[in-house]
KEVO-483093 format. One line per 2 residues: number of its first residue (from 1); their letters; for each residue x, y, z of C-alpha. Coordinates in Angstrom, 1 decimal. Layout:
NUM = a = X/Y/Z ~ ... .
This chain:
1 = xx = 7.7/12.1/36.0 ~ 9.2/15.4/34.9 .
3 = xx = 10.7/15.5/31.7 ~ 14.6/15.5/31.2 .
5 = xx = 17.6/13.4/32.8 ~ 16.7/11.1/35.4 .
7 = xx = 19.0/9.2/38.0 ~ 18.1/6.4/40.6 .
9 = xx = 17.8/7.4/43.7 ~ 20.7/6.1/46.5 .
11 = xx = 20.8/6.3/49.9 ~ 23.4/9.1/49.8 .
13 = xx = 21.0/11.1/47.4 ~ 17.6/10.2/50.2 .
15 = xx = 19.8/11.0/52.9 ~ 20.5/14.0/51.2 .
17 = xx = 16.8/15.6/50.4 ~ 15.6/14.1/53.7 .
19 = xx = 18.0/16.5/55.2 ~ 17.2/19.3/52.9 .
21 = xx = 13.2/19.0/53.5 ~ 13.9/20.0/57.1 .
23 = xx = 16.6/22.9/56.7 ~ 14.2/25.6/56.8 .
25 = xx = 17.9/28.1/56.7 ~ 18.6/28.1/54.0 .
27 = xx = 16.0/26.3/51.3 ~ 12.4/27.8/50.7 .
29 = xx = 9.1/26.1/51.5 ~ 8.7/25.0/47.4 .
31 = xx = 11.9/23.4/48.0 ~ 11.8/21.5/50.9 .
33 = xx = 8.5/20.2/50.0 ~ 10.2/19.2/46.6 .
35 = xx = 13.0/17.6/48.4 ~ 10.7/15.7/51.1 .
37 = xx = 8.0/14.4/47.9 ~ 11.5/13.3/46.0 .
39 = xx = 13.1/11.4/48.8 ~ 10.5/8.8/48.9 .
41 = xx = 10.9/8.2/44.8 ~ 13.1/5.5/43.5 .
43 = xx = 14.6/7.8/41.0 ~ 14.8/12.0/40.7 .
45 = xx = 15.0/14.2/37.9 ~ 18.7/15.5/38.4 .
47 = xx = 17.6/19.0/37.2 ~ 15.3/19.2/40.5 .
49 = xx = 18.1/17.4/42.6 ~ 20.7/19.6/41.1 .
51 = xx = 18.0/22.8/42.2 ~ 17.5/21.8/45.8 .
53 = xx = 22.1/21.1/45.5 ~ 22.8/24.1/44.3 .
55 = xx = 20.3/26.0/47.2 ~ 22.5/25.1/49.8 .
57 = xx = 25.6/26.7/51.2 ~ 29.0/24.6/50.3 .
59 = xx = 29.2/23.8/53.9 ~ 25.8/22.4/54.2 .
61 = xx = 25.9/19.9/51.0 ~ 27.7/17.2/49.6 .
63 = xx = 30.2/17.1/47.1 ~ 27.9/16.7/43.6 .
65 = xx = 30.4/13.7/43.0 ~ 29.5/11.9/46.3 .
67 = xx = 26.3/12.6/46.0 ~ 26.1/10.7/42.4 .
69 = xx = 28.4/8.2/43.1 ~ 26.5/4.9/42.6 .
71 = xx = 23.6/6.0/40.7 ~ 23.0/5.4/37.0 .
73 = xx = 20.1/6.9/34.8 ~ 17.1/5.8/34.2 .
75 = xx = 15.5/5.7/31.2 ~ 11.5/5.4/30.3 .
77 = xx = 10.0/4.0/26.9 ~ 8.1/6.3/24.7 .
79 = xx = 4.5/5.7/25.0 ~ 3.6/3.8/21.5 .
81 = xx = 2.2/5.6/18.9 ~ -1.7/5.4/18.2 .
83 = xx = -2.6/5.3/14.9 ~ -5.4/7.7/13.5 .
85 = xx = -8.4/6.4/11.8 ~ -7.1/8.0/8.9 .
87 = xx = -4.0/6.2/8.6 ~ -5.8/2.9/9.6 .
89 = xx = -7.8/3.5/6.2 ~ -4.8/4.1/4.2 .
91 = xx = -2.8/0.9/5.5 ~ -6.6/-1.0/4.8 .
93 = xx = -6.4/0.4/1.5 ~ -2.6/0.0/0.7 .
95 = xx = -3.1/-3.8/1.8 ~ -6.2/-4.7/-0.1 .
97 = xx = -4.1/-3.2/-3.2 ~ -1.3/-5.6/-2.5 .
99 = xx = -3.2/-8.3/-2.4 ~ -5.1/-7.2/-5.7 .
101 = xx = -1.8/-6.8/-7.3 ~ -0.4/-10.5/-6.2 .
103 = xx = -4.2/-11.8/-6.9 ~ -3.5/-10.4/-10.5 .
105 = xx = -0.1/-11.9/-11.0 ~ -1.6/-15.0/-9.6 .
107 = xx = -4.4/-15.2/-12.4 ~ -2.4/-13.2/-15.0 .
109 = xx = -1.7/-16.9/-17.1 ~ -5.3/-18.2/-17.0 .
111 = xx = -7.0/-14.6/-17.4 ~ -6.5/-13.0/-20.2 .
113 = xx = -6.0/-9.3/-20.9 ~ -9.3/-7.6/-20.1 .
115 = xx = -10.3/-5.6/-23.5 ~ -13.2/-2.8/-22.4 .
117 = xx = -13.4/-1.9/-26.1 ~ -16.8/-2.1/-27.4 .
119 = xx = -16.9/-3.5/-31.2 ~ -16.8/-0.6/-33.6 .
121 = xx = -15.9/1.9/-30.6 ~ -13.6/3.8/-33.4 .
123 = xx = -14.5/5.4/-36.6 ~ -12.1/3.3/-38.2 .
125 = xx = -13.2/-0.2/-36.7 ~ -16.7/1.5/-38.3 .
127 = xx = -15.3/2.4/-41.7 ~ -13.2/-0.7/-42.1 .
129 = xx = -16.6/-2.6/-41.0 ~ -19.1/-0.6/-43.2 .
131 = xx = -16.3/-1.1/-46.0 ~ -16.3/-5.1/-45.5 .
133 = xx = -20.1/-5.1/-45.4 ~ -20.3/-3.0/-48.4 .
135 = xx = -17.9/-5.4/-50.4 ~ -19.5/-8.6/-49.5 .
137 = xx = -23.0/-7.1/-50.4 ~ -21.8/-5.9/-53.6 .
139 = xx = -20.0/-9.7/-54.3 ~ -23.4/-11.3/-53.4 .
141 = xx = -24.8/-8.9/-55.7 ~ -22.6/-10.0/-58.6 .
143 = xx = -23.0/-13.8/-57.7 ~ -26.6/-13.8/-57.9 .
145 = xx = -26.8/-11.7/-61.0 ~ -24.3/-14.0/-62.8 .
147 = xx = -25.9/-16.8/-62.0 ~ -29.5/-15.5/-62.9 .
149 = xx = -27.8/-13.9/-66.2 ~ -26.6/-17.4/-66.7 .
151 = xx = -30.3/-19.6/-65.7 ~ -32.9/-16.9/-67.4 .
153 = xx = -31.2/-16.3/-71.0 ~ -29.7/-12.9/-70.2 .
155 = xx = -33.7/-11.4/-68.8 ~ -33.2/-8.2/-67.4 .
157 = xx = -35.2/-8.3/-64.9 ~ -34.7/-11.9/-63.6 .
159 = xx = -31.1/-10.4/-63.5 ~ -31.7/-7.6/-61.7 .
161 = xx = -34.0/-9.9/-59.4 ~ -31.0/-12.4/-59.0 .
163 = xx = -28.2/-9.6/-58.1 ~ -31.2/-8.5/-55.4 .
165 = xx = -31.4/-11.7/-54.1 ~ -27.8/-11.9/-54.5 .
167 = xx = -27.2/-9.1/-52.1 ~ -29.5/-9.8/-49.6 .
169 = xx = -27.8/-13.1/-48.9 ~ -24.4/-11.4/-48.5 .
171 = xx = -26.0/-9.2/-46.0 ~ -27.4/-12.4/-44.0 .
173 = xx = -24.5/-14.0/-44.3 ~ -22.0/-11.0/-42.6 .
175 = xx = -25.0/-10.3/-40.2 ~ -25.0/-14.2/-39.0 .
177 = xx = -21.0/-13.8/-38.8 ~ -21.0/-11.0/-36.5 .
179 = xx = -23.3/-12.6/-34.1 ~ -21.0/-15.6/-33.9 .
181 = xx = -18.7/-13.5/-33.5 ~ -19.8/-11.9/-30.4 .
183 = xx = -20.8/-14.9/-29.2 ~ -17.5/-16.5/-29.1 .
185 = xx = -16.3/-13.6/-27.7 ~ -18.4/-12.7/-25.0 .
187 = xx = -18.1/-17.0/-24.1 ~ -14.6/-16.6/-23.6 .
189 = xx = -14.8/-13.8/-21.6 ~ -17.5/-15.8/-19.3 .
191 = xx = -15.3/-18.3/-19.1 ~ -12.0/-16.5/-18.0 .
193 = xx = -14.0/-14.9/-15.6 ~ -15.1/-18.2/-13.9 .
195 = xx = -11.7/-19.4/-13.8 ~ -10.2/-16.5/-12.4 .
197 = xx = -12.7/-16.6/-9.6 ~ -12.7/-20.2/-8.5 .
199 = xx = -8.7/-19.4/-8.3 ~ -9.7/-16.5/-5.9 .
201 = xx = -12.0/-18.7/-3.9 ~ -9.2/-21.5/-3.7 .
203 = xx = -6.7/-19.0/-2.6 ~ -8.6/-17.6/0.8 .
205 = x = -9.2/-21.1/1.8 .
């Protein structure tokens, strides 16, 4: 179908190009074949209509009113758009982000906020820590001195012995505290992550 405005096609308007396919006076051989191939159409583009119309002598043609008189236009839906691959991808990754971003608000009460910082991943958490170690070590130091001062009858080296002694356990002791810690921590984490995806599995179902 030709682009542009199309009309039905009446019997005034087939009478019309039936006639015109066979008046070898006046119309040329493109346009009586155009007038015989439309006259057997149920609708006509009016800009060829209107060509093979305006071809003919007044005498020979209809009035363009008469000849229109009953028809009405027709009009053709667009052909629907295809999408491309590439815009397939897009709405596939636009949706999976939607539902990342509902599965998130879904979880965001049971889940809690996920903290990628590694301990000591700054150089102050490293200088506060050092600090801390360095203070409980020197307290253990001073403990076990005091109390060897006290036990040995003020003996040098018993002291000295006891403030060693006294250090290393301060040392142990903030070593074991660190590993519980981590423990604790990396337990909770575990277990926020199992929640979060047993709620995921209990949502697709």
């Amino acid at each position: 179908m030709a682009d542009g405005l199309v009309i039905s096609s009446t019997d005034p308007i087939r009478s019309f190009l039936v006639a015109a396919s066979g008046d070898r006076d006046h119309l040329s051989d493109e346009l009586r074949i155009l007038a015989a191939s439309l006259s057997v159409l149920s609708s006509v583009p009016y800009k060829s209509l209107r060509s093979i119309w305006c071809a003919l002598p007044v005498s020979s043609r209809p009035s363009l009113r008469v000849l229109l008189d009953g028809s009405d236009f027709v009009f053709t839906s667009p052909k629907p758009r295809v999408k491309s691959e590439e815009l397939k991808a897009r709405l596939q990754k636009l949706a999976e982000l939607v539902e990342q971003r509902e599965y998130t608000e879904l979880v965001k009460d049971v889940v809690p906020k996920k903290d990628d910082t590694e301990p000591f991943s700054s150089y102050k958490d490293q200088i506060g820590f050092g600090l801390h170690v360095v203070l409980v070590m020197f307290t253990g130091y001073l403990v076990g001195y005091a109390t060897f001062r006290a036990l040995f009858n003020h003996n040098p080296i018993m002291n000295a012995a006891g403030g060693i002694l006294g250090l290393v356990g301060g040392m142990l002791l903030e070593t074991v505290l660190f590993i519980i810690r981590a423990s604790t921590k990396d337990m909770v984490k575990n277990n926020a992550t199992s929640s979060a995806s047993r709620l995921k599995i209990k949502k697709h179902q």
